[in-house]
C-alpha positions as CSV (number, residue, x, y, z in Angstrom):
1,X,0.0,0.0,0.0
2,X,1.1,3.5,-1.0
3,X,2.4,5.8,2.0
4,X,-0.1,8.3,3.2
5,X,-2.9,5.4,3.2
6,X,-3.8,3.0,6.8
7,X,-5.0,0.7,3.7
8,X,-8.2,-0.2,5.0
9,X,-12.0,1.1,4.7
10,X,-14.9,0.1,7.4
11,X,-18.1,-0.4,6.2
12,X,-21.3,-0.1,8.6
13,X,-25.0,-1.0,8.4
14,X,-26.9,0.2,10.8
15,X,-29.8,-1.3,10.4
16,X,-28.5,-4.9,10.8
17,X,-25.2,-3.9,12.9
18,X,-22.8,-5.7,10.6
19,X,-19.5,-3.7,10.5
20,X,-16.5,-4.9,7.9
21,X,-13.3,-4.0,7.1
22,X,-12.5,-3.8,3.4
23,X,-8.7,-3.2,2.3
24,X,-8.5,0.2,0.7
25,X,-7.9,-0.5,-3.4
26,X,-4.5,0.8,-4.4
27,X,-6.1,1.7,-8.0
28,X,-9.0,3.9,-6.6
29,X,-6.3,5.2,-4.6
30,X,-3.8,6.6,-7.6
31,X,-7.1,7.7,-9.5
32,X,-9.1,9.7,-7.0
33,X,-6.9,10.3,-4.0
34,X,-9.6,10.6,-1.2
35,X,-11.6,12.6,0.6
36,X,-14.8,13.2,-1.8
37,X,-12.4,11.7,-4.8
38,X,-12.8,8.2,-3.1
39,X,-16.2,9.3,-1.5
40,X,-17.7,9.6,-5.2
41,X,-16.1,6.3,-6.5
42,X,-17.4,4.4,-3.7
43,X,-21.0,5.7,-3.9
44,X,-21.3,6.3,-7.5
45,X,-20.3,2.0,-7.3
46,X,-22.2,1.0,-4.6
47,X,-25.3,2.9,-4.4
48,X,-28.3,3.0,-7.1
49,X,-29.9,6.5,-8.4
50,X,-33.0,7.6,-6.6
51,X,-32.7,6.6,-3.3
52,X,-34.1,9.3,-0.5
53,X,-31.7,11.0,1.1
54,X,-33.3,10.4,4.2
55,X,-33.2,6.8,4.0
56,X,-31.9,3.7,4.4
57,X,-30.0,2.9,1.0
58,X,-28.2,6.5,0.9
59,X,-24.4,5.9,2.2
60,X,-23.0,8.5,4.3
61,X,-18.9,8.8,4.2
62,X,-16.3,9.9,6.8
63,X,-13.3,10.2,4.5
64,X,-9.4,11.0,5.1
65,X,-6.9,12.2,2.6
66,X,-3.5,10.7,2.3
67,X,-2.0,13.7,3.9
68,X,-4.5,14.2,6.5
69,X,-2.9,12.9,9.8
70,X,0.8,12.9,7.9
71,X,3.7,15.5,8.5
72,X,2.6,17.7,5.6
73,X,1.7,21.1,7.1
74,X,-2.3,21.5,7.5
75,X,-3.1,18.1,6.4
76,X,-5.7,18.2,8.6
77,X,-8.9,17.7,6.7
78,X,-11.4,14.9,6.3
79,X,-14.7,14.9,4.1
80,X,-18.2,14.0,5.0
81,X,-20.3,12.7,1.5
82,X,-23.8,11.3,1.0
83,X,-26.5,12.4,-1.5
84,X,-27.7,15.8,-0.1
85,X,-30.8,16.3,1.1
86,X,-31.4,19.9,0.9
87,X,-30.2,19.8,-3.3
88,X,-30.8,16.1,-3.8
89,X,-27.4,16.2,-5.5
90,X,-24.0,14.7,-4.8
91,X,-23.2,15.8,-1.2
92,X,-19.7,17.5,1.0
93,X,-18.6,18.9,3.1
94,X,-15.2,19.2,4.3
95,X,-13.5,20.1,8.0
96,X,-10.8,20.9,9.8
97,X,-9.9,19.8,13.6
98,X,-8.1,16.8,14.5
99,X,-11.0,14.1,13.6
100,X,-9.8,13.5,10.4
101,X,-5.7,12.5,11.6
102,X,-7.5,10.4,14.3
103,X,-9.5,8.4,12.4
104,X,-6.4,7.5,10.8
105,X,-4.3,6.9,13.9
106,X,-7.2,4.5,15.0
107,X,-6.8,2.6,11.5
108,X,-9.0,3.5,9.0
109,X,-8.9,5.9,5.4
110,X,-12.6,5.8,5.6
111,X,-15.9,4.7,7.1
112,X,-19.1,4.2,5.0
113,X,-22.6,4.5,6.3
114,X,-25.5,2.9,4.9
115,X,-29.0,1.8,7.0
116,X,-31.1,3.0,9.7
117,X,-30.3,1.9,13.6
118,X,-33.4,0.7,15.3
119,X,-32.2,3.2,18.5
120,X,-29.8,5.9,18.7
121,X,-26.0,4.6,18.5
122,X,-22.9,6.2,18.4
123,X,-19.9,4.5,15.9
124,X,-16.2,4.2,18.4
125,X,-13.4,3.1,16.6
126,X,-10.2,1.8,18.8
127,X,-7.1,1.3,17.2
128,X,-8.2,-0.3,14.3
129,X,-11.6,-2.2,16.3
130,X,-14.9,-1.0,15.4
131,X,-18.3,-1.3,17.5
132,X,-21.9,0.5,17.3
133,X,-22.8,1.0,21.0
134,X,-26.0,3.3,22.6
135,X,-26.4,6.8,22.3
136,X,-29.5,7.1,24.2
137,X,-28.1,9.1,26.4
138,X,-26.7,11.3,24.4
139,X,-29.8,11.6,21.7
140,X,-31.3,15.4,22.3
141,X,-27.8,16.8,23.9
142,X,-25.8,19.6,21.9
143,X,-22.3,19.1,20.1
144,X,-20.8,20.4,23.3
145,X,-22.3,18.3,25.7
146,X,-22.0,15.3,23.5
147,X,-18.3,15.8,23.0
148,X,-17.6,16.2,26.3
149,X,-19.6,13.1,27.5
150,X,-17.8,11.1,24.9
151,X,-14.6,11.8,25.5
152,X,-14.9,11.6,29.2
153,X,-16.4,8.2,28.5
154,X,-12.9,7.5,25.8
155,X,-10.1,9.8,27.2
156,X,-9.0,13.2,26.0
157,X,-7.1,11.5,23.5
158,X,-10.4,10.2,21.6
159,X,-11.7,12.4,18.8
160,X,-15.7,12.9,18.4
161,X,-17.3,13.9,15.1
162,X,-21.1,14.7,15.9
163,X,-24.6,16.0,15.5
164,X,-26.9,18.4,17.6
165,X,-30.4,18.4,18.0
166,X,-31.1,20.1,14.3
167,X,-29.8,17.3,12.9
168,X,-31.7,14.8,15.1
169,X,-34.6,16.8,13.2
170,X,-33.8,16.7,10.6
171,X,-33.0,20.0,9.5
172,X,-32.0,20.5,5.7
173,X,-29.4,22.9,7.0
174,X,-28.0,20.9,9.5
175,X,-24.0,19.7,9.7
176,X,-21.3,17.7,11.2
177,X,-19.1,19.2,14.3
178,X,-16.1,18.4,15.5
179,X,-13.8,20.5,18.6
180,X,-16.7,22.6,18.7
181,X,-17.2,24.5,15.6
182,X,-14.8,23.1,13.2
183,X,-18.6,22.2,10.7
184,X,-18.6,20.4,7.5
185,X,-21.1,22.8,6.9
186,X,-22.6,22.5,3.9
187,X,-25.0,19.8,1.8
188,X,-27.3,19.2,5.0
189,X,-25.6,16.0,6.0
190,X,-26.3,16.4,9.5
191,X,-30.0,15.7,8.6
192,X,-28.8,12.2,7.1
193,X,-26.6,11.5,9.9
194,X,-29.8,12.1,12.1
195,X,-31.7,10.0,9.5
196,X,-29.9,7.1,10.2
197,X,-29.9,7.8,14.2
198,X,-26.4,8.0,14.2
199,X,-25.5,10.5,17.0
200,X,-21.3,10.5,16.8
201,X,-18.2,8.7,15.2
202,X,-15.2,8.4,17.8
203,X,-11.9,7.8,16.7
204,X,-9.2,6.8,19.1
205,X,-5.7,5.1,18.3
206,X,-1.8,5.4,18.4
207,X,-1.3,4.2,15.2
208,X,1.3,6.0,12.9
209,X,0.4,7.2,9.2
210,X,3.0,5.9,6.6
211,X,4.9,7.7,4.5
212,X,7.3,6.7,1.8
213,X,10.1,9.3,2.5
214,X,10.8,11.0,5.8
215,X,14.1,12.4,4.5
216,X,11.9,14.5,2.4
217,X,9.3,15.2,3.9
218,X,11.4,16.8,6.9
219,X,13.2,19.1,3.8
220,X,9.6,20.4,2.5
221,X,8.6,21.3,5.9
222,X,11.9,23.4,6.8
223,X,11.6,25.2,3.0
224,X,7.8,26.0,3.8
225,X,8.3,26.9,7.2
226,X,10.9,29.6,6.4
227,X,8.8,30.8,3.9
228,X,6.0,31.0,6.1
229,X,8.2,33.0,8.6
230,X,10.1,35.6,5.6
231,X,9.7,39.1,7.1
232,X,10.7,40.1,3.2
233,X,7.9,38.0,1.6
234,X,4.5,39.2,0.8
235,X,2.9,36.0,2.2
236,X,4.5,36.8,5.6
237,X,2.0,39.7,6.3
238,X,-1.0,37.2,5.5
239,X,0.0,34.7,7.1
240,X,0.5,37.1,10.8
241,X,-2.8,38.7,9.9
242,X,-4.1,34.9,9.7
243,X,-2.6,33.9,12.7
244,X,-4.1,36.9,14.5
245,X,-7.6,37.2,13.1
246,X,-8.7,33.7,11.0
247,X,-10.9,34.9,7.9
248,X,-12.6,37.1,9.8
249,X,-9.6,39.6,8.7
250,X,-11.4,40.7,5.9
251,X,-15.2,40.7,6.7
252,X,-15.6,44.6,6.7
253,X,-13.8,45.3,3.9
254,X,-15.7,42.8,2.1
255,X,-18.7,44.1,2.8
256,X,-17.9,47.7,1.2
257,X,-16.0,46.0,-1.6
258,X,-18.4,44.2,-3.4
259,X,-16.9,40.9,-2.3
260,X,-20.1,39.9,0.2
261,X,-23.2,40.0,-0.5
262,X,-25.5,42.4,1.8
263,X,-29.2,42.9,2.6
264,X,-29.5,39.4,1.2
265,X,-27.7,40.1,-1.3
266,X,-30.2,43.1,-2.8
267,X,-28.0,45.4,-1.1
268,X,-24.9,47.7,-1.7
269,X,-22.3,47.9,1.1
270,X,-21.7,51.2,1.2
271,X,-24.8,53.0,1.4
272,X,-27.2,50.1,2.9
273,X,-24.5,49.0,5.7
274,X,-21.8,51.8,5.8
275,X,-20.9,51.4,9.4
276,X,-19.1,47.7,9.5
277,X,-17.2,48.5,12.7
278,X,-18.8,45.5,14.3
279,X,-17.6,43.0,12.0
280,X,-14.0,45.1,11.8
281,X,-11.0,42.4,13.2
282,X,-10.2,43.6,16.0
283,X,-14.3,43.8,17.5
284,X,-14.0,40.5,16.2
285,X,-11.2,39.1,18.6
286,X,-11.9,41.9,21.3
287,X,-13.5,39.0,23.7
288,X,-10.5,36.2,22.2
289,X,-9.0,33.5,24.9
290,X,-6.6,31.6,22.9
291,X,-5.9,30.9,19.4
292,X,-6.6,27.5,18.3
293,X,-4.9,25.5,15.4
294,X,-5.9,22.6,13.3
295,X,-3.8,19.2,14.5
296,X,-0.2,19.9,14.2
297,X,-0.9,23.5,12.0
298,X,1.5,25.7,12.0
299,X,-0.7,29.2,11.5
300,X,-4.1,27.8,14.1
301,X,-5.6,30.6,12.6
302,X,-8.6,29.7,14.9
303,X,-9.9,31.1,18.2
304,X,-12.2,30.6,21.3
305,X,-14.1,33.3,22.8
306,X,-14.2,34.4,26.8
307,X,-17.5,33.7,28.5
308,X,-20.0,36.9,27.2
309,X,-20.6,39.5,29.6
310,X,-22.8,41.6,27.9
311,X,-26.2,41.1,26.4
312,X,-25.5,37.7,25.3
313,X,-24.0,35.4,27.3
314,X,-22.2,32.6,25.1
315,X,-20.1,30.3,27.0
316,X,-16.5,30.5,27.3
317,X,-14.6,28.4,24.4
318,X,-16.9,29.3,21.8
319,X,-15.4,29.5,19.0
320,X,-14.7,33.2,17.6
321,X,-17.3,34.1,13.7
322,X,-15.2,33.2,10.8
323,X,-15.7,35.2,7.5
324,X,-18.2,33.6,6.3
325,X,-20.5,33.9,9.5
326,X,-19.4,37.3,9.6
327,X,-20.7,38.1,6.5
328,X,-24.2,35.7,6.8
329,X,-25.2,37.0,10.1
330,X,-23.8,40.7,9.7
331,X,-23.7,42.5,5.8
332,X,-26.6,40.5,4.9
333,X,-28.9,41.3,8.0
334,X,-27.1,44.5,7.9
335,X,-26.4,43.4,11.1
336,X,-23.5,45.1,13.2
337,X,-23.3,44.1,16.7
338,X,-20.3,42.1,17.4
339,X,-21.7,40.5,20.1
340,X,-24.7,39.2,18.6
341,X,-22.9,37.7,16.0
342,X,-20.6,35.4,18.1
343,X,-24.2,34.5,20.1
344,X,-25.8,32.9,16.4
345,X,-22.5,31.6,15.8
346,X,-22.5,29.8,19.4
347,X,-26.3,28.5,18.7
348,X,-25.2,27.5,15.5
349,X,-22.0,25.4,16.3
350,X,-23.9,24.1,19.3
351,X,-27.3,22.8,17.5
352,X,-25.3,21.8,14.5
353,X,-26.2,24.5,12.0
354,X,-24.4,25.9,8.7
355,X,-24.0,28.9,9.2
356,X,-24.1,30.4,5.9
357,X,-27.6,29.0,5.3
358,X,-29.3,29.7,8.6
359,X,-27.8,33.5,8.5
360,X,-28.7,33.4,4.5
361,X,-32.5,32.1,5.6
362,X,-33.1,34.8,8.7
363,X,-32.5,37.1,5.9
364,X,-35.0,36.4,3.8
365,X,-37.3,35.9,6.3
366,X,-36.2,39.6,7.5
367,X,-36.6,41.2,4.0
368,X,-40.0,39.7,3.6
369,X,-41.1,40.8,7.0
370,X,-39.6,43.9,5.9
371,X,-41.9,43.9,2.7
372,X,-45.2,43.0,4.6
373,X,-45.2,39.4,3.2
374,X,-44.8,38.1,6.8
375,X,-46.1,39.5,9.8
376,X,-45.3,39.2,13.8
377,X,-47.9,37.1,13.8
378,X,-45.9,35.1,11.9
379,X,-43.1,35.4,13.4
380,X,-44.3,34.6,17.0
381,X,-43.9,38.2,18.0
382,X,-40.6,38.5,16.9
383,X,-39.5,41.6,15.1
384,X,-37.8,40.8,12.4
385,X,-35.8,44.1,10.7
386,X,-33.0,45.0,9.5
387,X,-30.1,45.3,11.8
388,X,-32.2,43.9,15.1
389,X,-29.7,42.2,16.6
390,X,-31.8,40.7,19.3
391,X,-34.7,39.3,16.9
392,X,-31.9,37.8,14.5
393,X,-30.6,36.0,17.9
394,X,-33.7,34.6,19.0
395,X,-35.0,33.7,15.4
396,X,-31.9,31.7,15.3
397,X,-32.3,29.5,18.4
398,X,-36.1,29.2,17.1
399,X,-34.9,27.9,13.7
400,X,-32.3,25.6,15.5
401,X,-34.7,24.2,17.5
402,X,-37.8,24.0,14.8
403,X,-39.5,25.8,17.5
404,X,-42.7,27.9,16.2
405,X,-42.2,30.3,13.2
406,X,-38.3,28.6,13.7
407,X,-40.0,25.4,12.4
408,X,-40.7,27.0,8.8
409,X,-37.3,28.2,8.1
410,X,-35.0,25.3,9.6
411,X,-34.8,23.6,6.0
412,X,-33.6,26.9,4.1
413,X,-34.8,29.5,1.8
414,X,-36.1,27.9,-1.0
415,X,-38.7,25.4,1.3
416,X,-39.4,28.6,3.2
417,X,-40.5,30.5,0.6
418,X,-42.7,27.1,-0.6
419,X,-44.3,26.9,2.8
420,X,-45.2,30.7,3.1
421,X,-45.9,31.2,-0.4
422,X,-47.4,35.0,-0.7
423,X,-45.0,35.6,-3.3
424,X,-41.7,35.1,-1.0
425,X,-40.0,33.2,-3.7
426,X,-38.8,36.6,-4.9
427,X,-36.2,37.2,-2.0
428,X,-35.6,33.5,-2.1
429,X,-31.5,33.6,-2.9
430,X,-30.4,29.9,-3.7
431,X,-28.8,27.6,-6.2
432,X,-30.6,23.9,-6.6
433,X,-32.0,24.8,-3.2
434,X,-28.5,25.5,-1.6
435,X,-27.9,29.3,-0.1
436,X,-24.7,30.6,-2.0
437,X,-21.3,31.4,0.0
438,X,-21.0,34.9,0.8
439,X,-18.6,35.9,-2.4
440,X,-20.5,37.8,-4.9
441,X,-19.1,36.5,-8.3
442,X,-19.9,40.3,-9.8
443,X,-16.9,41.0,-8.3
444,X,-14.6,38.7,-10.3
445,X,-13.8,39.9,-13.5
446,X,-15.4,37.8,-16.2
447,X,-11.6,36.7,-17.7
448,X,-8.8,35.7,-15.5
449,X,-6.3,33.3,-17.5
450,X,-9.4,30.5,-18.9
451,X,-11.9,32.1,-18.1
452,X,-12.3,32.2,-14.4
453,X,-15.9,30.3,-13.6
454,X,-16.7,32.7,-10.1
455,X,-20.5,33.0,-11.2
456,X,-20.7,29.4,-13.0
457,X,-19.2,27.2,-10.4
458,X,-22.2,28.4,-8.2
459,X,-24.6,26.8,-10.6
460,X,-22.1,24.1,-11.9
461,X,-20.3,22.4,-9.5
462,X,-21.9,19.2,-8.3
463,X,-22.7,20.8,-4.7
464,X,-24.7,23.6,-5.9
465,X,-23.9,27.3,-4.3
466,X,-20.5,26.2,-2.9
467,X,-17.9,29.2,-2.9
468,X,-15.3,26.2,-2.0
469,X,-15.4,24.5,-5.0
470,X,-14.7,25.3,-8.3
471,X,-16.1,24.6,-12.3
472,X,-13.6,24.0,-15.0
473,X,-9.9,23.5,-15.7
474,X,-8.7,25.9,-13.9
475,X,-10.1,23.7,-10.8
476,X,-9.1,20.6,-11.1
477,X,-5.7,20.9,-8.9
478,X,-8.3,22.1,-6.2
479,X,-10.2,19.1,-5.9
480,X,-6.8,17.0,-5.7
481,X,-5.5,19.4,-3.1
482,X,-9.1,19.4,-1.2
483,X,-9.1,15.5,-1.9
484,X,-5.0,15.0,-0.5
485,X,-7.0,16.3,3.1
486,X,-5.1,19.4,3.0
487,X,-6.6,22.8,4.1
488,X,-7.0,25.8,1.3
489,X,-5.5,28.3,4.1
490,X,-2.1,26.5,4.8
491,X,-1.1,27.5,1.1
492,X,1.1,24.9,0.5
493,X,0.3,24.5,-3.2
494,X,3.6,25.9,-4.3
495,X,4.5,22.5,-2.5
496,X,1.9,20.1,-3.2
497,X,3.4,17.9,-6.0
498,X,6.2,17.6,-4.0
499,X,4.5,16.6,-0.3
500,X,2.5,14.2,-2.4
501,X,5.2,12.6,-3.6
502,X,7.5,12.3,-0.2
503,X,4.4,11.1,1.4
504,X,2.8,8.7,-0.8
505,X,5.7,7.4,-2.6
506,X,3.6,7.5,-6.0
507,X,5.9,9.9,-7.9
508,X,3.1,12.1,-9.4
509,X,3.6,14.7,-11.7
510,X,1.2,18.2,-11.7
511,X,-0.6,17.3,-14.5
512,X,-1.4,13.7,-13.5
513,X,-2.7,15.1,-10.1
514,X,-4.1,17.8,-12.2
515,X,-5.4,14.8,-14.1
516,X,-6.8,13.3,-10.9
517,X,-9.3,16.4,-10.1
518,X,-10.9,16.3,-13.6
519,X,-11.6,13.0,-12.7
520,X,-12.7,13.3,-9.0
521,X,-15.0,16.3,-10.6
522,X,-16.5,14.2,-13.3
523,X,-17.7,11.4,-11.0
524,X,-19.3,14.1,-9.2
525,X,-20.9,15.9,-11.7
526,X,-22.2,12.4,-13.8
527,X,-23.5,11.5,-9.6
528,X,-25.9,14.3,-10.3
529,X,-26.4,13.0,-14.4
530,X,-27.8,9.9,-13.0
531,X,-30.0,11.2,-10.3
532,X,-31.8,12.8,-13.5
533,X,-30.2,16.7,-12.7
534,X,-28.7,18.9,-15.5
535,X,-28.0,21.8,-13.8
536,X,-28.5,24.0,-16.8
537,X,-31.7,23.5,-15.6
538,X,-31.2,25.4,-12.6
539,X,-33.0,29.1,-12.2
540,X,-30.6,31.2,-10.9
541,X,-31.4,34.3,-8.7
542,X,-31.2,37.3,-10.7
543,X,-29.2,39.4,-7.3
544,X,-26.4,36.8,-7.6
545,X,-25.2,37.4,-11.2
546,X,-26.8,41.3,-11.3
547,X,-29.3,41.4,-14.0
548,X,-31.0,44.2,-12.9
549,X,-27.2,45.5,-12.1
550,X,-26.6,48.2,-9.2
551,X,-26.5,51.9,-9.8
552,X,-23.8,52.9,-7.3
553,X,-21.1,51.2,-5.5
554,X,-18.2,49.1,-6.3
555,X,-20.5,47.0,-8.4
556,X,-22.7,49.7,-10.5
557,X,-23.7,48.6,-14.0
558,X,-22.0,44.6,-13.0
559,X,-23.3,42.0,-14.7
560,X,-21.8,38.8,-14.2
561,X,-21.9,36.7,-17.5
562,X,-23.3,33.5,-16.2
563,X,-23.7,32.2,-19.7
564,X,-20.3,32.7,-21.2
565,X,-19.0,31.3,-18.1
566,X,-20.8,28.3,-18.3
567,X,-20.2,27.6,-22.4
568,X,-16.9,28.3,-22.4
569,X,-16.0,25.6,-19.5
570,X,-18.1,23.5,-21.0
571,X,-16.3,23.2,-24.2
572,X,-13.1,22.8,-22.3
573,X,-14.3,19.7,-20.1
574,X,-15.5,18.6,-23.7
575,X,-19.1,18.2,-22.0
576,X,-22.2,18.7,-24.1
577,X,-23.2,22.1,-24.2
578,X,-27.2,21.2,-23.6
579,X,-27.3,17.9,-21.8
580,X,-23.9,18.3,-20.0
581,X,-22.6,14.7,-20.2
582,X,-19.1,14.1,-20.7
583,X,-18.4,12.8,-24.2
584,X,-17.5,9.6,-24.2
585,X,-14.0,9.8,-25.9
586,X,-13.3,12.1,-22.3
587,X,-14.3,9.4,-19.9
588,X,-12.5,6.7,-21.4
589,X,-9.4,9.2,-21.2
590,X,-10.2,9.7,-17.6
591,X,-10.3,6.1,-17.4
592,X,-13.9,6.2,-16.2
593,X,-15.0,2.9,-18.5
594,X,-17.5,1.8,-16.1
595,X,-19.5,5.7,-16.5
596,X,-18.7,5.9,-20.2
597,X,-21.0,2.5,-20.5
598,X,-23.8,4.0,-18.2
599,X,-23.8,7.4,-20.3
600,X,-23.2,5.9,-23.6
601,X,-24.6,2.2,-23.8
């Protein structure tokens, strides 16, 4: 077996109990790397087209990267995948923490989910032994509570990946958290964890991740590290600013530069929100206790908060908003109260919410109340207008707890809107039923080098509305660095081929690897082929890519060309232009035979 790989793959059924190991195939390994790469060959294999989400025949993946867990600087990441409730497409999300290294240190590359448990269990994995024990206990308690039970139960060296109570209901919008507050956010695969009554996966274990040459690893690590700590270098400034702040270095500026979105995203920074000093980076950290890193990161560019003292009293070692809650709960509620902010953040983290869709969702649901289309007697009482801190607090614990009006908006915009009806669909901002990340593509100019995809890969990308992920060529080496379990922020790209190599022993060259993310996307994208989706199907919001453009601000007269976007990638991946399937001259190139004979027979 390759370094950077335990070599072995667990595979659970929870309605029957059987667990079995599987040793991990070298092949899939070379061709889609891990993380979602292997997460979409495994389920694209294994599972039929049209099964419910919800249900028992969807599979739901915990996946590693070869250099998750390894000495490669922020190899840190793992990758939760299942068909995605809230889009009905391919589903991932991807996390930082230490999880991810400690599934592998207990023994596995990946665990695989399919079933439904009769009563609520929890999955521990012990150095490389596997069991399904009761989580009755534990069924209703918060991420908090449940990771502290569970490690006090395994040790402080045990690792807990879990769900709240939004995902035990089910909530569209619900995710996976580890240490916390370190989410895979996105695809609502929370709800399918829930689904399947599936409360935590523990990982505990001593076990070592292989590598094929510590010699050179050691070398890459002293050449990035010195470049991480140049006082000449331009990186050297980011990287302290990173270190200080996390993304939330750049929320405020953002906000006036066209790069967020604001008053759901029908808004214009500068005149709608001018004063950002709330979300400003040092409001942000004001209340900071301690930095936090990923395992074994060199920048821990993360933070927990002091207990609250003010109006809201969040608990000490919450974590401190990140850009893109920054952006979800503040420019687009034209919300500026610090403190209020770091509250939804702590409900969020604590129920098991994403973030970007709950603070998307509160508002719309303002900017309808705003527009009479909702009333407080809607709302239970609750005020709902722009820049009301306190009702955006409380609407947030209402939605994370499907508690009264709470209970219409805990599955996102667009099943909002379909529940209220009255003509909210208008202010209804989503992709495929997903809540776009808070970058406004407007702002990207419509060529960089091939045609840079910023609006498309919203619409395009297999997880519909993901800033994350990319559409096109100029992506591919992005889902074989996301897949290798490294994180975006510990820029060691210029490095990549390199640690790859040292680690895995596999001698790859860029464009193989590059090679290996137009695979891992097309396996994604023909995921979503089969489940009957061509996303040029897709409406998309008319804010996102400016038709009716803005007549002032960093963004007056923007319209971000969508369509030439989309047709020029197109062309590129040598995908039809109308139906979007791969030709099949490309997937036999890609060596995807087995998709070329379901697309083609």
């Amino acid at each position: 077996m390759a370094g950077g790989y335990m070599g072995k793959v667990l595979f659970v059924n929870l309605s029957t109990g059987e667990l079995e190991d599987e040793t991990l195939d070298e092949k899939i390994c070379r061709d889609f790397i891990g993380g979602y790469g292997i997460g979409a060959r495994i389920l694209y294999s294994r599972q039929k087209a049209g099964v419910d989400p919800l249900g028992p025949e969807n599979t739901l993946g915990f996946i590693t990267g070869p250099l998750t867990g390894s000495p490669t600087p922020s190899g840190t990441r793992y990758t939760v995948v299942g068909k995605s409730p809230l889009t009905g497409t391919w589903g991932d999300a991807n996390s930082g923490g230490e999880f991810g290294p400690y599934l592998k240190f207990a023994g596995y590359d990946a665990v695989f989910l399919t079933g439904i448990s009769a009563r609520p269990v929890y999955l521990f994995i012990d150095n490389g032994k596997a069991e399904l024990r009761d989580s009755g206990h534990l069924w209703g308690k918060d991420t908090y509570e449940t990771e502290s039970l569970l490690q006090t139960e395994h040790g402080r060296e045990s690792r807990v990946s879990c769900i709240g109570p939004s995902g035990e209901k089910l909530s569209l919008i619900s995710c996976v958290i580890t240490q916390r507050g370190c989410a895979a956010g996105r695809s609502g695969l929370g709800a399918v964890m829930g689904s399947k009554r599936l409360k935590a996966v523990v990982a505990r274990g001593d076990q070592t991740v292989p590598v094929a040459d510590k010699q050179a690893i050691d070398k890459l690590r002293k050449e990035y590290m010195a470049a991480l700590n140049d006082t000449q270098s331009r990186g050297y400034e980011f990287f302290q600013s990173f270190r200080k702040y996390g993304t939330a270095n750049h929320a405020a500026l953002s906000a006036h530069s066209g790069d967020s979105p604001v008053k759901n995203w029908g808004g214009i920074g500068v005149s709608d929100f001018p004063d950002v000093s709330g979300i400003e980076p040092d409001p942000v950290i004001a209340n900071l206790d301690k930095h936090i890193g990923c395992w074994h990161c060199p920048i821990a560019c993360e933070g927990s908060l002091k207990a609250g003292t003010g109006e809201y009293r969040y608990p000490a070692g919450s974590r401190r908003p990140e850009y893109e809650t920054l952006a979800s709960f503040g420019a687009m509620c034209l919300n500026n109260n610090t403190e209020s902010i770091a509250m939804t953040n702590y409900i969020c983290n604590r129920y098991g919410i994403d973030t970007i869709s709950a603070g998307c969702t509160i508002a719309f649901a303002i900017e309808c109340y705003e527009n009479g289309l909702i009333t407080r007697e809607d709302t239970d009482d609750v005020e709902l207008t722009w820049g009301n801190h306190g009702a955006i607090v409380t609407m947030t614990e209402k939605l994370a707890r499907r508690e009264g009006f709470g209970d219409v908006l805990a599955d996102g915009v667009k099943l909002a809107a379909d529940r209220i009806g009255r003509g909210t669909e208008k202010y209804s901002v989503h992709i495929g039923g997903q809540e776009p990340g808070m970058h406004d593509p407007k702002l990207m100019p419509p060529m960089v080098g091939n045609m840079a995809s910023a609006a498309a890969r919203y619409q395009m990308d297999a997880t519909p509305g993901r800033h994350t992920q990319g559409f096109g060529p100029s992506s591919f080496m992005q889902h074989a660095l996301s897949a290798a379990g490294l994180c975006y922020f510990g820029r060691v790209g210029p490095y990549f081929t390199n640690f790859m190599n040292a680690v895995t022993g596999c001698n790859y060259s860029q464009d193989e690897l590059s090679e290996a993310g137009e695979r891992i996307a097309t396996l994604r994208h023909v995921f979503n082929l089969r489940e009957g989706i061509n996303p040029l199907k897709w409406s998309v919001h008319p804010r996102i890519v400016g038709k009716t453009p803005f007549k002032s601000g960093p963004l007056a007269g923007v319209t971000a060309d969508i369509e030439a976007q989309i047709y020029w990638n197109l062309g590129a991946l040598d995908w039809d232009r109308f139906t979007t399937k791969p030709r099949k001259k490309k997937l036999l190139y890609l060596g995807l035979d087995e998709v070329a004979k379901d697309l083609w027979p």
